[in-house]
N, C-alpha and C positions, 0 to 999 in steps of 0.2 A: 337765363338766355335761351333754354331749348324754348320755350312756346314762342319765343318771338320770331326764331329761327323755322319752326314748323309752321309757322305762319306763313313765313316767307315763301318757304317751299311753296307752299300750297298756293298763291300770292300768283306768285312767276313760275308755275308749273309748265305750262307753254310759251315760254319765254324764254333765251338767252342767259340765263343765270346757273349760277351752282354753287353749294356751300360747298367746301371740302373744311375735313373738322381735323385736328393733330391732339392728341389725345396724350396724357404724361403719365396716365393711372399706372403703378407697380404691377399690378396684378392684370394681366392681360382678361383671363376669366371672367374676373368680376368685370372689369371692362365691357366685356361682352353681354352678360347679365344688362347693364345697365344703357347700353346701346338698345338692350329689348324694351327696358321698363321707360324709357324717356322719349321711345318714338320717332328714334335717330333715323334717318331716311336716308340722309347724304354719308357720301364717300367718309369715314372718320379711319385716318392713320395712326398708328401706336408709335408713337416716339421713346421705345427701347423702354417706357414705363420710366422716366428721368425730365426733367423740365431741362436738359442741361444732354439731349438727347440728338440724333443725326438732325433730325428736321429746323428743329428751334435754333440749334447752332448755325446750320445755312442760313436761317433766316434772321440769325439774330434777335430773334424772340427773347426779351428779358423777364416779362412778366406776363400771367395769365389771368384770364384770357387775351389774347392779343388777338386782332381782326384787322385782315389787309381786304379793299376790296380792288380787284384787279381788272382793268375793264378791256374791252375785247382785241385789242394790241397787244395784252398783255403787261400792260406800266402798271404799276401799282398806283391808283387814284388818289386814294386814301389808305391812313393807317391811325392805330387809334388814335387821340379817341371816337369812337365808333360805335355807337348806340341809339337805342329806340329810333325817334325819330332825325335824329340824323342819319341813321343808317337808311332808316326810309326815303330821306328825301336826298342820297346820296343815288341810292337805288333806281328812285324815278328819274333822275337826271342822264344816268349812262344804261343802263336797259335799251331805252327808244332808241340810244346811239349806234347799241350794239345791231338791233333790230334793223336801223338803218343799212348798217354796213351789208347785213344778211343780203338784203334785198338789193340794192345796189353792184354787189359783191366784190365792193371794195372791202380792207381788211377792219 
């Protein structure tokens, strides 16, 4: 998932977008470590190192990875499943929306 994800970044860098990542690794350190080796860009939170942690529990997260994508209202669009090229062509869909709203400055 990270090259699809650092793709994206890279993608919609001046655009309306952002990953936020929720992270369940035990070891906060190595955590960190591997946010360096994988080219992690975006925001990633540590969920107390537990799948079963404060975030996933609001969120009801039952399995991982899990991907909401949440568009510029704030509704959740989509939830998984959520991949490749769905994700992409979920992506082109509400991007331009969001863009819209920008310029408009409705919300």
């Amino acid at each position: 998932m990270y090259p699809h994800e650092r793709s994206l970044v890279s993608e919609y860098a001046s655009r309306p977008f952002a990953i936020i990542g929720v992270n369940s690794d035990k070891d906060r350190e190595v955590l960190k470590e591997r946010i360096i080796e994988e080219s992690i860009t975006w925001r990633s939170f540590w969920n107390d190192g537990s799948t079963r942690g404060p975030i996933s529990t609001q969120w009801n997260v039952s399995g991982w990875p899990t991907l909401y994508l949440i568009d510029h209202e704030g509704v959740i669009r989509y939830k998984d499943p959520l991949r490749g090229d769905l994700l992409d062509e979920a992506l082109k869909e509400l991007v331009p929306l969001a863009e819209k709203a920008l310029k408009t400055g409705s919300r």
